[in-house]
C-alpha positions as CSV (number, residue, x, y, z in Angstrom):
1,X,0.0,0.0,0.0
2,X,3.1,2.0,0.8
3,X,4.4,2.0,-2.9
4,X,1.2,2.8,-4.4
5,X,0.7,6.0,-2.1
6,X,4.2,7.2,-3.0
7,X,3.6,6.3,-6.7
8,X,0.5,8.9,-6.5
9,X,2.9,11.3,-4.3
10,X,5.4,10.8,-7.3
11,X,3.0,11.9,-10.1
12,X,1.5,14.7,-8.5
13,X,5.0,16.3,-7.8
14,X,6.1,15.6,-11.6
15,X,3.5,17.8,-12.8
16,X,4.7,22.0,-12.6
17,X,2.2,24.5,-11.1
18,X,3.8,27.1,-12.8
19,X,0.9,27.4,-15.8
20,X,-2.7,27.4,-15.4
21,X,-2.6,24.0,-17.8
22,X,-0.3,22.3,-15.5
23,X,-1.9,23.2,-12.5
24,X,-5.3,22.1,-14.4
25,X,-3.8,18.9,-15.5
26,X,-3.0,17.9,-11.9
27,X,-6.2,18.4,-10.7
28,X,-8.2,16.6,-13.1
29,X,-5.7,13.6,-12.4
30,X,-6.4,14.2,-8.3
31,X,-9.8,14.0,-9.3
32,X,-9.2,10.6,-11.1
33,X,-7.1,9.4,-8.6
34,X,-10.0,10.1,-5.8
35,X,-13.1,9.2,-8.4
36,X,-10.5,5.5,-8.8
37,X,-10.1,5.0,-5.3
38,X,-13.8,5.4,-4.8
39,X,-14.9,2.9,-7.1
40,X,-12.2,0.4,-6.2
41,X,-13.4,0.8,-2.5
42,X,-17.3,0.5,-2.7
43,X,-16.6,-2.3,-4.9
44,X,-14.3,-4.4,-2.0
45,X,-17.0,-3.3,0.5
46,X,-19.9,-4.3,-1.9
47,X,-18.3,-7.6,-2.4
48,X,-17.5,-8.7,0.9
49,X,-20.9,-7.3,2.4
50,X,-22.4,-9.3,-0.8
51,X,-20.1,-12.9,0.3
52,X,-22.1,-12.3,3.6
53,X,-25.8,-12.0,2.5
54,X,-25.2,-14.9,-0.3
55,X,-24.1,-17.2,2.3
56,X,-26.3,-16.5,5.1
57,X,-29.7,-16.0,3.4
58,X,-29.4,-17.0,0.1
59,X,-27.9,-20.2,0.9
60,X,-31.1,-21.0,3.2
61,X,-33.8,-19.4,0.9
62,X,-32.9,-21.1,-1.9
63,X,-31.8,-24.6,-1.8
64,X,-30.0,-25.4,-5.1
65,X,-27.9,-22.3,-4.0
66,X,-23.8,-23.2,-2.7
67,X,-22.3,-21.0,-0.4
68,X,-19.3,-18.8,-2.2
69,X,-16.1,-19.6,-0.6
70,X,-14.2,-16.5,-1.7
71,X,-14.9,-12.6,-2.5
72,X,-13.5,-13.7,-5.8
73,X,-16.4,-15.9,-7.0
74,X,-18.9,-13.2,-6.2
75,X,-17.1,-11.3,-8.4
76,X,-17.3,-13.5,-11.1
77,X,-20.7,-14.0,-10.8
78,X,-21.4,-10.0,-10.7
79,X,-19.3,-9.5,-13.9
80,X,-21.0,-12.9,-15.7
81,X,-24.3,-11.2,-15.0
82,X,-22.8,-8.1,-16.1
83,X,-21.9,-9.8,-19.8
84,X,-25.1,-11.4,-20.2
85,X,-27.2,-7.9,-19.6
């Protein structure tokens, strides 16, 4: 997690605030940056809160329904929906 913060630290110091383009520039890619993190969060907390509600009531609802053993199936499922809607 280290290397990835100081990667980000890294690119935002590259870029010169001397212009109005560079100092645009940097924002829009703090703005990614933040927008990327966002996403990547919600979708780890969506996932593991999903893991949880498949295997307690799903599981017992439904009866041809297995319990998911990892975060990583659930995601496969979510994104073979995804490619068949």
């Amino acid at each position: 997690m280290g290397i990835i913060i100081k990667l980000i630290q890294n690119i935002l110091y590259v870029t010169n605030d001397s212009n109005d383009k560079a100092r645009s520039d940097k924002q829009t890619l703090i703005h990614t940056l933040i927008m990327f993190s966002a996403f990547v969060s919600t979708l780890v907390l969506m996932l593991l809160l999903g893991k949880i509600l498949w295997n307690d009531y799903l599981t017992e609802l439904v009866p041809g329904i297995k319990k998911v053993d990892s975060v990583f199936q659930l995601a496969a499922i979510f994104l073979l929906i995804q490619l068949m809607f």
